[in-house]
PADOKOL-40176 format. One record per residue (C-alpha): x, y, z; residue in three letters. Coordinates in pm, whole numbers. Layout:
<atoms>
> X / Y / Z / ALA
...
</atoms>
This chain:
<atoms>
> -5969 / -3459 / 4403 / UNK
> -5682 / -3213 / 4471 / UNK
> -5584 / -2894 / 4613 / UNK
> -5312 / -2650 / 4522 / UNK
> -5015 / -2630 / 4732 / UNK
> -4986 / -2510 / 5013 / UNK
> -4830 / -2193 / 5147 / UNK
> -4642 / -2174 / 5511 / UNK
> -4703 / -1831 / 5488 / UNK
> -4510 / -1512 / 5429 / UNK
> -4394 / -1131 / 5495 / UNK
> -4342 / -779 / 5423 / UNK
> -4001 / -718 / 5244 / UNK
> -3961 / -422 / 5470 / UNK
> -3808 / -697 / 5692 / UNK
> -3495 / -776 / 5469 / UNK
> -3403 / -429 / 5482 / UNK
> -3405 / -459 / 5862 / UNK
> -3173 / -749 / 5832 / UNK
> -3009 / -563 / 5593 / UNK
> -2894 / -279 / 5831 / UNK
> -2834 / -589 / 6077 / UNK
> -2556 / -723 / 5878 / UNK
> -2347 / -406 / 5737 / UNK
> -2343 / -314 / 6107 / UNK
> -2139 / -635 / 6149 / UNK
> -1917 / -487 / 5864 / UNK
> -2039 / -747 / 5649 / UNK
> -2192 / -720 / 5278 / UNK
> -2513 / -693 / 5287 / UNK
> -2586 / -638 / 4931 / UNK
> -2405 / -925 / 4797 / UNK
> -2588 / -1160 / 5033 / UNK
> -2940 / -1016 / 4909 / UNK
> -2841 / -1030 / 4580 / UNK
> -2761 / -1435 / 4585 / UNK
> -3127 / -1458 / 4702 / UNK
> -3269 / -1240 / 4436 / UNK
> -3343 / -910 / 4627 / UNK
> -3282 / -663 / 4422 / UNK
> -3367 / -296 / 4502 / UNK
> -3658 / -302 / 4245 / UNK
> -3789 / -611 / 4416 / UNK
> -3758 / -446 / 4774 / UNK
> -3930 / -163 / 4606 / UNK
> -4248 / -283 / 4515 / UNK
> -4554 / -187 / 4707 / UNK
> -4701 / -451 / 4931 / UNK
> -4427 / -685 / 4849 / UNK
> -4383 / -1025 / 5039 / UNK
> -4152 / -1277 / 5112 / UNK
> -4225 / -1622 / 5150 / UNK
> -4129 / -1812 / 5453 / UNK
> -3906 / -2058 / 5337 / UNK
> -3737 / -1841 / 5119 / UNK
> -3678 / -1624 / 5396 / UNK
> -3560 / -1895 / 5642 / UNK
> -3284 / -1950 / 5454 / UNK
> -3207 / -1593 / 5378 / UNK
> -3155 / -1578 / 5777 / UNK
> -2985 / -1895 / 5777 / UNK
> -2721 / -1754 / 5539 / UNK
> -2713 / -1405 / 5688 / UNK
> -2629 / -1618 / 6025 / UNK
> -2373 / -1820 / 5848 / UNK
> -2194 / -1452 / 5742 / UNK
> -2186 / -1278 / 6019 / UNK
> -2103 / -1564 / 6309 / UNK
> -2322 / -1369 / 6506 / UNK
> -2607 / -1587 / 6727 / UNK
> -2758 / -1307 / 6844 / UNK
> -2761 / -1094 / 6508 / UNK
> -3198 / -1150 / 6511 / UNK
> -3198 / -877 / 6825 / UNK
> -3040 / -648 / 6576 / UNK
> -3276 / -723 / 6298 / UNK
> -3506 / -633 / 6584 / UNK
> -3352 / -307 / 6638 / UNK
> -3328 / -195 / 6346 / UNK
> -3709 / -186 / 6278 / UNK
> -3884 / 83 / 6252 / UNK
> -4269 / 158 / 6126 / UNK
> -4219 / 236 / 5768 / UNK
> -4081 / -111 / 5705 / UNK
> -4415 / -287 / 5816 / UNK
> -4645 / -88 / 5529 / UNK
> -4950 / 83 / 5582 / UNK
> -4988 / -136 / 5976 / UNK
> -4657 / 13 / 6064 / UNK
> -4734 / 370 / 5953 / UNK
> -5053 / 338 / 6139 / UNK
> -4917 / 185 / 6445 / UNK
> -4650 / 475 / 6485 / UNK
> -4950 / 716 / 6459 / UNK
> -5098 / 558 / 6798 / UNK
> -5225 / 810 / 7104 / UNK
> -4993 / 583 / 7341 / UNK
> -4789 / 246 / 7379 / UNK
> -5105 / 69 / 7424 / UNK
> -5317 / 164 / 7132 / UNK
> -4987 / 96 / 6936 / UNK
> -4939 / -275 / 7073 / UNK
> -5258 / -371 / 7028 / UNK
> -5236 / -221 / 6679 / UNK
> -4954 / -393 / 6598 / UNK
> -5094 / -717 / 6701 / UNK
> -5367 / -683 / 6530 / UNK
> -5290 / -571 / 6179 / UNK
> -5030 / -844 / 6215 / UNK
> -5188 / -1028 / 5864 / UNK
> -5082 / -713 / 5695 / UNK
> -4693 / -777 / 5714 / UNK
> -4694 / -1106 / 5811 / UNK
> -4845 / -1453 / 5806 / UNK
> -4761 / -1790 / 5931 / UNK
> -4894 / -2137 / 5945 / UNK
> -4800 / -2184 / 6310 / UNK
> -5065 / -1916 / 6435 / UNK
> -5129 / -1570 / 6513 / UNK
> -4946 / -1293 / 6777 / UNK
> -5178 / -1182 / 7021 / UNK
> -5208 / -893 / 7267 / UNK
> -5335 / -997 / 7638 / UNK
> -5437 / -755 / 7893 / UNK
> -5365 / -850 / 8277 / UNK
> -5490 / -596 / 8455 / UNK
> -5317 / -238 / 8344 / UNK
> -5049 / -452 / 8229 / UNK
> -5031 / -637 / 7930 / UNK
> -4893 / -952 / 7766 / UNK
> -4783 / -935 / 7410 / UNK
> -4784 / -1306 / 7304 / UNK
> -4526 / -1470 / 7012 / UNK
> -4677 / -1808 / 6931 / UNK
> -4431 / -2178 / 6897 / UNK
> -4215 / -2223 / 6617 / UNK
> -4091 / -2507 / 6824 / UNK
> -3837 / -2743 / 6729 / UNK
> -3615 / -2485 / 6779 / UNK
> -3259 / -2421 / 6605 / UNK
> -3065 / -2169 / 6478 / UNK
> -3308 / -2031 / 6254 / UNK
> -3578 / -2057 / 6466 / UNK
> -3405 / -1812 / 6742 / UNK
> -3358 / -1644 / 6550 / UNK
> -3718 / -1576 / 6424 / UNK
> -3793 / -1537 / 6814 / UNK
> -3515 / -1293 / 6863 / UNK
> -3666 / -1064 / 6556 / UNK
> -4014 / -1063 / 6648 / UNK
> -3970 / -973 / 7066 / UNK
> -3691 / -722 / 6963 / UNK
> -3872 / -585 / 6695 / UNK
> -4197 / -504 / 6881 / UNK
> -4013 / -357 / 7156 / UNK
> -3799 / -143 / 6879 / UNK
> -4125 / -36 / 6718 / UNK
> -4309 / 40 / 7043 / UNK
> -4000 / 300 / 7152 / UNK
> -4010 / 473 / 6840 / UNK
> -4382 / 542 / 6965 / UNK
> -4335 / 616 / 7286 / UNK
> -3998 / 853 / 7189 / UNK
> -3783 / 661 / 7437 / UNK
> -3695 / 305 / 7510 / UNK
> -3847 / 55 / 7660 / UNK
> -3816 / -137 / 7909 / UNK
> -4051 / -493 / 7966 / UNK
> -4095 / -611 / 8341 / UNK
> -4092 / -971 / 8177 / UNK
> -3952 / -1140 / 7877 / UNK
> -4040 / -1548 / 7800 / UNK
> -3883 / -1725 / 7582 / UNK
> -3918 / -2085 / 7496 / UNK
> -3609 / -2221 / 7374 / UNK
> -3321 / -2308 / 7633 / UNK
> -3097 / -2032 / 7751 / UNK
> -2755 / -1968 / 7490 / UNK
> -2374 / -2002 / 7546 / UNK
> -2404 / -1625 / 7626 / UNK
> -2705 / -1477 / 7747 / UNK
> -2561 / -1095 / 7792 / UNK
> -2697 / -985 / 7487 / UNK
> -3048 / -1031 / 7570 / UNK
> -3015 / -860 / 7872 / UNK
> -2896 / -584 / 7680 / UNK
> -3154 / -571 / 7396 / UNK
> -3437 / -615 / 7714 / UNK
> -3291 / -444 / 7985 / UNK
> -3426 / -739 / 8251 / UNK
> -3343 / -1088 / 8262 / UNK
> -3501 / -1269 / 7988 / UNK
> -3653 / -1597 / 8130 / UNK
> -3525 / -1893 / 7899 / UNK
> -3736 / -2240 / 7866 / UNK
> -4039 / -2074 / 7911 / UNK
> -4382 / -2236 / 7800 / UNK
> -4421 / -1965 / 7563 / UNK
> -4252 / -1620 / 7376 / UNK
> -4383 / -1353 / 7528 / UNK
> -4314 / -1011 / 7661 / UNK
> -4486 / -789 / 7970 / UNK
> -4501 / -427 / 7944 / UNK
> -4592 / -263 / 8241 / UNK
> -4886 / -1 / 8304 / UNK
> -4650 / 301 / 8287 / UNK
> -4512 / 228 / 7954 / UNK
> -4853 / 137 / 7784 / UNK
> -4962 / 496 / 7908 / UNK
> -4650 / 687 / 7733 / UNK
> -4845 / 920 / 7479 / UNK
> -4698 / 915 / 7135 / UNK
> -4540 / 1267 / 7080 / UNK
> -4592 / 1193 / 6692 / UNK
> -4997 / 1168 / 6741 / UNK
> -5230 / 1363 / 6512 / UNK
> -5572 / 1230 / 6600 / UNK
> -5749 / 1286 / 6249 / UNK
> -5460 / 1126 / 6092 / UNK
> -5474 / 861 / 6311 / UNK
> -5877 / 749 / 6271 / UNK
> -5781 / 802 / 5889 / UNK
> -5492 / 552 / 5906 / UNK
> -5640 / 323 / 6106 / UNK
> -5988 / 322 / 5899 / UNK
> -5732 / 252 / 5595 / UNK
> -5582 / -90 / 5776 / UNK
> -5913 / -213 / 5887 / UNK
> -6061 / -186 / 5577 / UNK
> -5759 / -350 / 5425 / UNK
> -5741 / -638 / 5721 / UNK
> -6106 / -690 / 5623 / UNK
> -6060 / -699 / 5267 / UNK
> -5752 / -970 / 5336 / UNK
> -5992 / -1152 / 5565 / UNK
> -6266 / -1179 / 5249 / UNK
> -6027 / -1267 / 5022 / UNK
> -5899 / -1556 / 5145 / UNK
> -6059 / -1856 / 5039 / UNK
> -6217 / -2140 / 5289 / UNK
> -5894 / -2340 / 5224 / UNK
> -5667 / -2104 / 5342 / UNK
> -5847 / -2069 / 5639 / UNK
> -5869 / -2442 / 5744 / UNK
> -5452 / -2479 / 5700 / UNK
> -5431 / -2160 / 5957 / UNK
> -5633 / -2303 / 6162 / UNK
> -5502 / -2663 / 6131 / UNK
> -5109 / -2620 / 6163 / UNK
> -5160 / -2504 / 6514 / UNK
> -5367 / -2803 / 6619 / UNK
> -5152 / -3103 / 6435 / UNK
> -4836 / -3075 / 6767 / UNK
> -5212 / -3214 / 6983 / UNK
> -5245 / -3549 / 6725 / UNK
> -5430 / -3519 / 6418 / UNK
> -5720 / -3266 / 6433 / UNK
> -6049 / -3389 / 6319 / UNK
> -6295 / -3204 / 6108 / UNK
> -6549 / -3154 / 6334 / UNK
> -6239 / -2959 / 6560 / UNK
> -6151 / -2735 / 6274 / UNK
> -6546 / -2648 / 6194 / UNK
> -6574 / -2555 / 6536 / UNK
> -6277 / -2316 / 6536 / UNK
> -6404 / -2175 / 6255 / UNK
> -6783 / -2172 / 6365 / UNK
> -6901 / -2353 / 6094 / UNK
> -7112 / -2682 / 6107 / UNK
> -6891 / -2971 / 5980 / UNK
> -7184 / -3065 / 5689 / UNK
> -7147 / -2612 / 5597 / UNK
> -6734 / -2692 / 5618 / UNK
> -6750 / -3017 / 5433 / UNK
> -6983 / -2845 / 5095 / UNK
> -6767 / -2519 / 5075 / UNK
> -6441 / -2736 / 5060 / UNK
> -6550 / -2931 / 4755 / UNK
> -6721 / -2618 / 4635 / UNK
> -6330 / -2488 / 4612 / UNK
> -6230 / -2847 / 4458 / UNK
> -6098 / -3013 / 4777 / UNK
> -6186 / -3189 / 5095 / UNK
> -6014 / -3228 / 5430 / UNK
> -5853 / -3542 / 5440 / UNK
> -5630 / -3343 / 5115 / UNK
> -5601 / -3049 / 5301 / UNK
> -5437 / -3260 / 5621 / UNK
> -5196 / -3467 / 5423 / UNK
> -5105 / -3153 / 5185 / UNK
> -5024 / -2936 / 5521 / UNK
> -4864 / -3223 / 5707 / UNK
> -4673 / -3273 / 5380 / UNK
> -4527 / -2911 / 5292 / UNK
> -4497 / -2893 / 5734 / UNK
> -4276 / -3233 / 5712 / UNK
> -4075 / -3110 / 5414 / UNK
> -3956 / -2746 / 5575 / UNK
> -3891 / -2920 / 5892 / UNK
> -3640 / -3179 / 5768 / UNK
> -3483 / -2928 / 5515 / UNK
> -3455 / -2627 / 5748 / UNK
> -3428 / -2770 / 6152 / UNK
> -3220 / -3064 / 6263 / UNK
> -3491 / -3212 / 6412 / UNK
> -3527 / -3597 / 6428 / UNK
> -3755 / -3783 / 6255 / UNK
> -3940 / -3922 / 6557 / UNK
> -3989 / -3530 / 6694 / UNK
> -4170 / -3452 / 6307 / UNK
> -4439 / -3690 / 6390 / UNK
> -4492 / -3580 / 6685 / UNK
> -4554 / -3180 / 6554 / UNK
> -4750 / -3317 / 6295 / UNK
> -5019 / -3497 / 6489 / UNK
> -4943 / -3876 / 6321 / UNK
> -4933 / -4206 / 6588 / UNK
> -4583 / -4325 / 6594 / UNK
> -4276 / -4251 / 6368 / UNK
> -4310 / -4535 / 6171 / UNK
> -4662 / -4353 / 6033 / UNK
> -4519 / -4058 / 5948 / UNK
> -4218 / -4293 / 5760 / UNK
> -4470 / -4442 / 5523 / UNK
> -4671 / -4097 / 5478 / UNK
> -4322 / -3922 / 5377 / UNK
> -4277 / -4230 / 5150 / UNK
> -4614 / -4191 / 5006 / UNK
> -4589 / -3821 / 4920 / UNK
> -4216 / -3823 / 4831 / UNK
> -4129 / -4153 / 4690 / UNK
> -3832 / -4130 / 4950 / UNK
> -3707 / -4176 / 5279 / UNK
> -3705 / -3881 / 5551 / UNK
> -3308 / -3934 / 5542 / UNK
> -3314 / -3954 / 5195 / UNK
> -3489 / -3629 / 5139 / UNK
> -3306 / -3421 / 5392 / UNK
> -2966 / -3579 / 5215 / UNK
> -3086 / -3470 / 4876 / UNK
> -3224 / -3101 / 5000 / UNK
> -2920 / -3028 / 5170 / UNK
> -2701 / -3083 / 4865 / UNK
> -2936 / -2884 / 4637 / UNK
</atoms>
């Protein structure tokens, strides 16, 4: 039995163009680097277009490698705006105040963006509230840079709301503090707290109040009836395999997740789980080594992380598991893969 492969997920174009204005601010070319990856202005132009997620990790890689600039992802961040997240962005810059908008944005996040490694999330503590950028742990160049995107980006978005700019009281991140940390207290405007347990930012009660001067309520219930409806029709759409991979990629980092786990998170009985996946032509244990296997491939292509730290994020006993796994899928050694990729 066998299953397609696997997606790791993938995003609004509107994003490149936010790089885009990212790199010519550096005085660098930006249209010669989009056109080595195939972004041409009719593909930028088409409606709903997405971007997958590896092909996009190594358009950052190479926009990193061009500019010399670590921190370039906070001016990715900047330089979004609504319009470039689609009919969620629209909507979210139609908001009452900051709050309706962050939860908004949250929310609709499936709309511009989806990724194997979880969902965003929008926490209230008290009149404050927590917005929440899940692990993309082992971290590397790349990978701060994803970070840097997404917390600059919803604090970007959330001013263009509000009229002004933001401020958090708190900013998380997980990865360990860089050579120079003044340009994140310049993007934030407070320390940003580095080897943190999680990405996340705080936004205080008095900015979650700021009304949004842009507000029309009709066309607000209208835009927002127009994203739920598509959300839902996203949500029905997506097969019962799709859903088990979201859920799964998450869970692998705690050892490999059983069936009866993934059921659970899906509130399904394991038998109901077990009869819809071989009504779609699959079963689990496929859907756990074809995830583990497209996981382990972008990992040793796209971080430097060792071997040893692989198995761990993907749930299997020991190194030496995941060795003969890789072997089993590839016909090749870890090392001999990530040799091979690297010259392609």
């Amino acid at each position: 039995m066998s299953a397609p492969a696997l997606r790791l997920g993938d995003l609004s174009t509107g994003f490149v163009l936010a790089l885009a204005a990212a790199v010519s601010q550096r005085g660098t070319d930006a249209a010669t680097l989009l056109a080595r990856f195939g972004l041409t202005a009719a593909r930028l132009a088409e409606p709903g277009g997405r971007l997958s997620i590896p092909h996009y990790m190594r358009l950052g890689h190479a926009a990193l490698e061009l500019t010399g600039d670590p921190a370039l992802g906070l001016a990715m961040g900047q330089a979004m705006r609504p319009a470039l997240l689609g009919l969620a962005g629209i909507t979210v810059g139609q908001a009452p105040d900051v709050r309706h908008a962050a939860e908004t944005l949250l929310t609709l996040e499936p709309l511009y963006g989806r990724n194997y490694r979880g969902r965003s999330r929008y926490a209230a503590q008290g009149r404050d509230a927590w917005l929440h950028f899940y692990s993309i742990s082992p971290y590397n160049g790349y990978n701060r840079f994803v970070v840097d995107v997404v917390l600059s980006a919803w604090l970007a978005l959330l001013g263009t709301v509000a009229g002004q700019a933001l401020q958090p009281r708190r900013v998380l991140i997980e990865y360990p503090a860089p050579a120079d940390p003044a340009p994140y207290a310049a993007a934030f405007g407070c320390p940003v707290e580095f080897g943190a347990a999680e990405n996340a930012l705080l936004l205080d009660a008095a900015s979650l109040s700021l009304p949004g001067p842009e507000h029309c309520p009709a066309t607000w219930r209208q835009l927002l009836a127009l994203s739920e409806a598509e959300h839902g029709r996203l949500t029905r759409t997506r097969g019962l395999t799709e859903r088990v991979v979201e859920v799964m990629g998450p869970l692998l980092r705690h050892g490999e997740p059983t069936l009866e786990q993934i059921a659970g998170r899906l509130r399904l009985p394991p038998w109901t789980l077990r009869r819809k996946l071989a009504e779609e032509g699959t079963q689990y244990r496929t859907l756990l080594n074809l995830t583990r296997r497209d996981l382990a491939l972008a990992y040793i292509r796209d971080t430097e992380a060792s071997f040893g730290e692989i198995a761990y994020l993907l749930g299997f006993a020991s190194p030496a598991a995941f060795q003969r796994a890789f072997k089993r899928w590839t016909e090749q050694t870890p090392g001999d893969w990530r040799r091979t990729a690297r010259l392609a």
